[in-house]
PLY file of the C-alpha trace (Angstrom):
ply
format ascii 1.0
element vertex 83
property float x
property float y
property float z
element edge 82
property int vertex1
property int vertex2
end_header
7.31 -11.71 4.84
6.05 -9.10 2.06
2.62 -8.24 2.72
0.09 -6.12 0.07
-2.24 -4.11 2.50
-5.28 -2.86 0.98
-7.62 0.17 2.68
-11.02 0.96 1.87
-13.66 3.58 2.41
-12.74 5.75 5.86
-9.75 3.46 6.53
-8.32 4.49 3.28
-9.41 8.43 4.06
-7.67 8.45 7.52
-4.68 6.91 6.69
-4.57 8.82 3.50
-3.57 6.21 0.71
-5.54 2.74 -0.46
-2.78 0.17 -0.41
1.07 -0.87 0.15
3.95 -3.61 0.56
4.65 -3.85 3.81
7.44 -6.15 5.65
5.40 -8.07 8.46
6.40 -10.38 10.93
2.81 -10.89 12.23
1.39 -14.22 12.60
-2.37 -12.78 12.44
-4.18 -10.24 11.45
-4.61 -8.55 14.42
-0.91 -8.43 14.73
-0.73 -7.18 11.67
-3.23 -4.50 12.78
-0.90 -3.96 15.75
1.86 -3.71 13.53
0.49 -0.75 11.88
-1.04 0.63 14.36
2.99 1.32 15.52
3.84 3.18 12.35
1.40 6.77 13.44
-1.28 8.67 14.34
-3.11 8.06 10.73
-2.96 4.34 11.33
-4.17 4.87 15.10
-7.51 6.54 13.70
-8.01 3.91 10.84
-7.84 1.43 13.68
-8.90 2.89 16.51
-12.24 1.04 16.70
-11.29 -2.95 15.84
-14.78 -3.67 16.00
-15.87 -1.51 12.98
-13.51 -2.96 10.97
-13.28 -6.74 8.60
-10.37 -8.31 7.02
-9.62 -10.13 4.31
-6.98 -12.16 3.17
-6.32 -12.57 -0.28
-10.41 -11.74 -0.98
-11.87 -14.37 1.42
-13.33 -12.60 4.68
-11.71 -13.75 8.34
-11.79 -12.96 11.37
-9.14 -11.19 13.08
-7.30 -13.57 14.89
-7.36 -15.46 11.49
-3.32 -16.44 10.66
-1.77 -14.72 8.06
-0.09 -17.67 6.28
1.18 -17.40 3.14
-1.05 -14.74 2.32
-0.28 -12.36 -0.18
-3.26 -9.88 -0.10
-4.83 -8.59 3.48
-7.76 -5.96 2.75
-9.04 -3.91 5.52
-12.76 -2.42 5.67
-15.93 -1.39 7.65
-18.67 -3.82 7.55
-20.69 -4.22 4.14
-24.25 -3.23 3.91
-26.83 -4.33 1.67
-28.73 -2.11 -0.53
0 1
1 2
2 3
3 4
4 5
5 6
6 7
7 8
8 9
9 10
10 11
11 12
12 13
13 14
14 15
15 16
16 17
17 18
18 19
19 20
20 21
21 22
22 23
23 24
24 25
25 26
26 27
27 28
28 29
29 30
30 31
31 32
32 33
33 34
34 35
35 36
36 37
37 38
38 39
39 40
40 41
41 42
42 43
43 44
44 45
45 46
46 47
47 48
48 49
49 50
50 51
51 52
52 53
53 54
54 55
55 56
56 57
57 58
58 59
59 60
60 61
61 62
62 63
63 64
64 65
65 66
66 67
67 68
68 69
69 70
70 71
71 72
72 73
73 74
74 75
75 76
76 77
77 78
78 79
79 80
80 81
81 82
């Protein structure tokens, strides 16, 4: 399944671009995560703390053991503050 990943704020700097297609045969997001993980040492760093990090699939928060479905969108982020 085709996948758009999107990367914000210091996932985006350390893997050094904000989105692409990727070809996924995860069933959740954390395998997704795994997934990437897999493909180098930039995605190792943007991921190397799971716990500072939310997802989203197709703009609707989840957790990460949320499935990916039919999903066309995952988004990956550190937590929100307010302001």
């Amino acid at each position: 399944m085709q996948v758009n990943v999107l990367y914000f704020a210091w996932v985006r700097e350390r893997i050094g671009h904000g989105s692409e297609t990727v070809e996924t045969s995860a069933a959740t997001v954390a395998d997704l995560m795994a997934e990437l993980v897999a493909k180098g040492p930039e995605y190792e760093a943007a991921f190397a703390d799971k716990s500072a990090l939310r997802a989203a699939l197709d703009q609707t928060l989840v957790d990460m053991d949320a499935p990916l479905g039919s999903a066309r969108e995952v988004a990956f982020f550190p937590p929100m503050t307010g302001g």
